[in-house]
N, C-alpha and C positions, 0 to 999 in steps of 0.2 A: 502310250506305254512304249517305253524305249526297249530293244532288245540288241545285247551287243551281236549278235549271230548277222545283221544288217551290215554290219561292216565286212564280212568275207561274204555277204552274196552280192556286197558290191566288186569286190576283189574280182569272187566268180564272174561278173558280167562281164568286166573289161578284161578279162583273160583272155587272148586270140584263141589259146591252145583249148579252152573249156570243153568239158564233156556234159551231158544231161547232168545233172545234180539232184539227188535224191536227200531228203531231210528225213532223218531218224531221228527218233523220240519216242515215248512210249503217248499213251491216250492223254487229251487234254494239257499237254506241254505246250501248246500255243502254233503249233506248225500253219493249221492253216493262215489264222494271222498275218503269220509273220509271212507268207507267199504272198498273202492279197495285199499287206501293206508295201512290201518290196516291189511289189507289180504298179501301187497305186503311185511309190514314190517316187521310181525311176525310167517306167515306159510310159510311152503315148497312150497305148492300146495293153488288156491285159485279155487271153482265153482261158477263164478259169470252169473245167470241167471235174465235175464230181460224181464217178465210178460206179459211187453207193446206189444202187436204183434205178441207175444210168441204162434202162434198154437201147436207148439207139445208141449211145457210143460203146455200149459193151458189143453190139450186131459189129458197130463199124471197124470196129479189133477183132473181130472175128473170121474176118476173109484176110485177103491177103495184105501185108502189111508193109504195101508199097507206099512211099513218103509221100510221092504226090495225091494219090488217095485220100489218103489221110488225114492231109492237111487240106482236102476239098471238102472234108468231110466236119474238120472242126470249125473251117470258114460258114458255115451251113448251121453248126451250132450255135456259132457266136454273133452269127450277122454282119460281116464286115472280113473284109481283105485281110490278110496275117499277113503281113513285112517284117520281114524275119528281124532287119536292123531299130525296130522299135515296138518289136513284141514279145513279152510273156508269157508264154505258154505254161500254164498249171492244170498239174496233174492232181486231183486228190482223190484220196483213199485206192489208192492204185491197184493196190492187193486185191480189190474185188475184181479185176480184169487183169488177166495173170499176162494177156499179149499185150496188153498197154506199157505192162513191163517190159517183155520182152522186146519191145517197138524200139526201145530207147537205144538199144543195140543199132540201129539202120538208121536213127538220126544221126549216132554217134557215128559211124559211117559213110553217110548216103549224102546227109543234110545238115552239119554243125554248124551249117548259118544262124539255124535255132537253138532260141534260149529257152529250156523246157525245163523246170524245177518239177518235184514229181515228191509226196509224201503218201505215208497210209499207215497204219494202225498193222503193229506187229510184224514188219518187213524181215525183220530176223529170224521170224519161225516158219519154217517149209511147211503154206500152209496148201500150196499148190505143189507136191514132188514132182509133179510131169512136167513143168516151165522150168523153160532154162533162164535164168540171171544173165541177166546182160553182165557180167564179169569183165573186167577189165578196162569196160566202155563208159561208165559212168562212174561220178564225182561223189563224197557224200561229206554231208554236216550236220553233226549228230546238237541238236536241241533239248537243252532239260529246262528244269521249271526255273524260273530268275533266279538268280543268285542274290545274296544281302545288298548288294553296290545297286541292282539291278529295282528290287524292291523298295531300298531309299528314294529313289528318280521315283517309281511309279504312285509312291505317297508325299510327292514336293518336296524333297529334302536331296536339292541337286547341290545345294553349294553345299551340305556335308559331306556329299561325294566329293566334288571339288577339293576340298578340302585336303581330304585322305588323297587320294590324285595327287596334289603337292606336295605332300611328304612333312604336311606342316603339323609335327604329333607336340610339338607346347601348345598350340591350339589345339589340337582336336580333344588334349586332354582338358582343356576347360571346359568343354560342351562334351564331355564324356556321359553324364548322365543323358544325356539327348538321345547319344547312341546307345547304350543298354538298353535304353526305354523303346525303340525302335529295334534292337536284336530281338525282347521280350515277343513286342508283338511277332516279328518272323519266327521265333518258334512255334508260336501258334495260327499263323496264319501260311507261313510257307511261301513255297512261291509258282503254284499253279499259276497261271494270267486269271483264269475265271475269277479264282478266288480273289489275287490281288487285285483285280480291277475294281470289284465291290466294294472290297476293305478302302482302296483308296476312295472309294464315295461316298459310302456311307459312316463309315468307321462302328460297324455293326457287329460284331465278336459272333452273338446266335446267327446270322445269314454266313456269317464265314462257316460256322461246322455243320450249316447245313449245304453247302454245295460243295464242304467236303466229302459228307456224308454220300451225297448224287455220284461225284467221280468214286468213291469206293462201289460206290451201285454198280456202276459202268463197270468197275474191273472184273465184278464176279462174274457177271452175265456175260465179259471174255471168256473167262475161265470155262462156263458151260459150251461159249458159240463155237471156240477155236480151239479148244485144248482137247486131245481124245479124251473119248469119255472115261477109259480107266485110269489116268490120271489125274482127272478132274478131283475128285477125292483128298489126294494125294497134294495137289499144288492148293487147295484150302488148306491146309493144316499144317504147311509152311508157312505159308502166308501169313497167316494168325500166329504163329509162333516167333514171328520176327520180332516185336514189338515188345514177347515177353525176354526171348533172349538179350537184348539191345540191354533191357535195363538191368541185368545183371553185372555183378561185377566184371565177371571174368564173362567179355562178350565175345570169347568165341563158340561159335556155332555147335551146337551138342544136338544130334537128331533124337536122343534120351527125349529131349523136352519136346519136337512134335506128336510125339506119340511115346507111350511105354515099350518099351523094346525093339523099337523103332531100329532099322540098319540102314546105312549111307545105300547100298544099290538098290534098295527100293526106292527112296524117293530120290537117289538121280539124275531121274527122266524133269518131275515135276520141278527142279533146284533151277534145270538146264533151262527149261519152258520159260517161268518165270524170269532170269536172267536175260531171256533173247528179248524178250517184249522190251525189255527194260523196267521190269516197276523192282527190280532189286539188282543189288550186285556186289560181287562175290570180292572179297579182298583176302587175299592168303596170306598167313605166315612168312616171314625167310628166314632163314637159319645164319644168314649171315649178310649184313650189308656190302655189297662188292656190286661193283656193275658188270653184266646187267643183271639190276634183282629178278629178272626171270630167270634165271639160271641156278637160282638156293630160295626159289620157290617150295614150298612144304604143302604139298598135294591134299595133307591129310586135318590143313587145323585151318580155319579160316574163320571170319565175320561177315554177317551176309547184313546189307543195307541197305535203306529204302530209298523211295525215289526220293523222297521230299520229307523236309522235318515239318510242315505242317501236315500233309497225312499221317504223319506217327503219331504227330498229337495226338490227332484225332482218334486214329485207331487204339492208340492206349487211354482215350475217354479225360483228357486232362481240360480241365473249364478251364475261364478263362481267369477267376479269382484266386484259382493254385497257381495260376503261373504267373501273375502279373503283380500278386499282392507277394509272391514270396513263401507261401506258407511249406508248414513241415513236410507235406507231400512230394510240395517243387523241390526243394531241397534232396530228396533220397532221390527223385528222377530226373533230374537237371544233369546229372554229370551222360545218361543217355541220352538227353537233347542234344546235349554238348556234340558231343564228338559225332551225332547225326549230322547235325548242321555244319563240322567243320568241313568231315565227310565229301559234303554235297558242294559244299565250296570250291573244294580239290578236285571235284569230280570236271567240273567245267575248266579246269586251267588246260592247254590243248598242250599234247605230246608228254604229258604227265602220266607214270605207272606211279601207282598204290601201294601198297602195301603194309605191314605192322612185322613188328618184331616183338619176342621174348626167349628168354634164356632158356637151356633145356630143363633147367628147374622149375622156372613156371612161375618165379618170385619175382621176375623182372620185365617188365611189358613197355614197350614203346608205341605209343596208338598208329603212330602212321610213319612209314618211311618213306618217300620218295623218288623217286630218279626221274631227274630233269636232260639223261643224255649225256650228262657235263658231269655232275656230281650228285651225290648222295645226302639228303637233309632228313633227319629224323624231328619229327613234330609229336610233342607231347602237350595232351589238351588238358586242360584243367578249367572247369565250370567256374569258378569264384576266383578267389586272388592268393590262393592258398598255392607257394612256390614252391612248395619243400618237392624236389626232383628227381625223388632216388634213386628211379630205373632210367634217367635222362644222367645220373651222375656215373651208374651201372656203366651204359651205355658210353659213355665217355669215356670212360676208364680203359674200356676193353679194346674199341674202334678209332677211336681220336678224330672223330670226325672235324671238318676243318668249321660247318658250322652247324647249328641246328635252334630250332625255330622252337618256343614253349607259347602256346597258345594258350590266354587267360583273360581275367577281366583286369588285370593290373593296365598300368599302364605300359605305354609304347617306352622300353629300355633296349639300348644293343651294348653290350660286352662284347668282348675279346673270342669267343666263341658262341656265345648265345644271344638270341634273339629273342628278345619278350614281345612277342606281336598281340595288341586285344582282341578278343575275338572279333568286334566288330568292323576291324581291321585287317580279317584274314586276308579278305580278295586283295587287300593289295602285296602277301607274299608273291608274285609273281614278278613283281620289283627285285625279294629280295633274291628270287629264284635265277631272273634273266636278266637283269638293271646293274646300274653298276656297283653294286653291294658285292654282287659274286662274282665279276670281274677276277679280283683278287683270289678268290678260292679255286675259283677252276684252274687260273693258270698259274696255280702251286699245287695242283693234283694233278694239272696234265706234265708238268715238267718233274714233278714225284715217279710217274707211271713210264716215262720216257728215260 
């Protein structure tokens, strides 16, 4: 299984300047993996130590947390010499030894000879207040489930990557049915590794929702192990309401539908929890496209998204004959597949902010607006091949943006302002975002703005 996050922890190696490098992601994203494979592919020697359990190296973090100590200590674990210029050092599940963490602070100081990558389950929620964060001192590379380009490789369809990769869409539209029929399946299977490693063996639809089913097990039983217990309540019944709001028309977030009479400062605490882990995230409103969209951010409307379009499957119970056969069911919940999965797409492109827009009427919605840093792209998804573009013609009218992106099953078309990208084509907007398609628009908005 190929994962492109291998390409910056090669970056990170030869980096002189590098610091400890910690991998966020939320559970079951593939972290450890992906440390023992980068350890397996590029060092001599690899010390992969894991936290969970761990009595003597939790003792060993526990006195003082002097480098040469420490690193006699994991030479003792691992059985063999650590040589800083041909060693690995892996940290997992870090979180359960709060000075493992805090260690990484006095490599990043002491001894940056060492290559020390370091992951753990829920790094973003202070589950230890008394540890300090090494702050400042270490690197990070945030990990979600494979992306569609990612998914095609791990079920042998590298030369349709390829393909989309060259920019060759008279081709890719002849084998278009190829690709729908392999989006299909990523709707429902997603892009855990557990799950896609299966799916690409067995081609088993019932063993895929059943270790869907296992990683939702795993979440809840966070929920009790990590989250205070008065919250605990509270971030169920978000949780489970994401899946119903998603498929709503109008998918912005209404706490009405977690509970009846339900208020935003009550579940706050539980919105905030959930977002640190990672298994959701929060995309807001703007009021107006201008960069930066943090700036006409709208505090009070927002759409909350899951990690992975195959958990939502799952979690809203969709077989595998509604989705694959097309029937009437797919059809009413296919356009929140959609914009799940475009979602999740965007979420992986690096240096990318979110967002959505609508009028203050309410009658004009853009699903996703972007800022690339450079300029401003509004993407409008549509599930089928149906173009009719009202609030993208809205939207043009008012802003004039120089380009913007319509996400659908149509084919690959580029006009004078608009981009018809297929869905199964999304990962490669970052061609149209940094390649030299936007060459041309940035620099007639930077010389607009100047």
């Amino acid at each position: 299984m190929y994962r492109y996050a291998i390409e910056d922890l090669k970056k990170w190696k030869d980096n002189p300047n590098r610091k400890p490098l910690i991998i966020r992601g939320s559970r079951q994203v593939g972290k450890t993996w992906l440390m023992q494979e980068f350890g397996k592919s590029y060092f001599d020697h690899t010390v992969y130590i894991n936290f969970d359990g761990n009595e003597r190296m939790k003792e060993l973090f526990s006195g003082d947390l002097d480098i040469p100590r420490i690193i006699l200590g994991l030479e003792l674990e691992a059985g063999f010499k650590i040589l800083a210029e041909n060693t690995l050092i892996i940290f997992d599940e870090v979180q359960e030894v709060p000075n493992a963490l805090k260690s990484l602070k006095y490599f990043n100081e002491n001894a940056p000879q060492y290559r020390i990558v370091a992951a753990g389950s829920l790094l973003g929620v202070a589950l230890h207040p008394g540890t300090s964060f090494p702050v400042g001192k270490v690197e990070f590379l945030d990990l979600y489930p494979l992306n569609f380009t990612e998914f095609l490789m791990a079920t042998g369809k590298e030369q349709f990557v390829e393909l989309l990769k060259k920019g060759d869409f008279a081709m890719v539209t002849n084998f278009k049915t190829k690709y729908i029929d392999a989006l299909k399946h990523y709707y429902f299977v997603g892009g855990m590794p557990e799950v896609v490693f299966h799916f690409s063996r067995e081609n088993d639809f019932n063993k895929v929702r059943e270790i869907q089913k296992r990683i939702l097990d795993a979440y809840e039983q966070d929920f009790s192990k990590h989250a205070p217990n008065e919250v605990v309540p509270r971030i169920r019944l978000i949780w489970n309401s994401i899946s119903v709001q998603l498929a709503k028309e109008n998918k912005k977030f209404v706490y009405g539908l977690v509970k009846e009479g339900a208020r935003a400062r009550e579940y706050e605490l539980a919105m905030l929890w959930l977002i640190d882990c990672g298994l959701v995230t929060k995309v807001s409103r703007i009021t107006k496209p201008a960069i930066p969209l943090k700036a006409y951010e709208d505090l009070k409307a927002f759409k909350l998204f899951m990690l992975d379009v195959g958990i939502f499957s799952c979690m809203s119970r969709l077989n595998p004959q509604t989705l694959l056969e097309g029937n009437a069911l797919f059809e009413e919940f296919k356009g929140a597949l959609t914009e799940q999965y475009v979602f999740q797409q965007l979420k992986g492109i690096k240096e990318l902010d979110t967002y959505y827009w609508s009028n203050d009427r309410g009658n004009s919605e853009i699903d996703f607006v972007i800022d690339n840093g450079n300029t401003i792209v509004p993407i409008e998804v549509k599930a089928e091949t149906n173009l009719k573009a009202k609030s993208l013609k809205v939207y043009n009218e008012m802003f004039s943006p120089r380009i913007s992106i319509r996400a659908s099953m149509s084919d690959y078309k580029k006009e004078d302002w608009l981009v018809n990208m297929p869905l199964y084509a999304i990962n490669e907007l970052s061609s149209q975002l940094y390649g030299r398609d936007m060459e041309k628009y940035i620099k007639k908005d930077r010389q607009e703005r100047s």
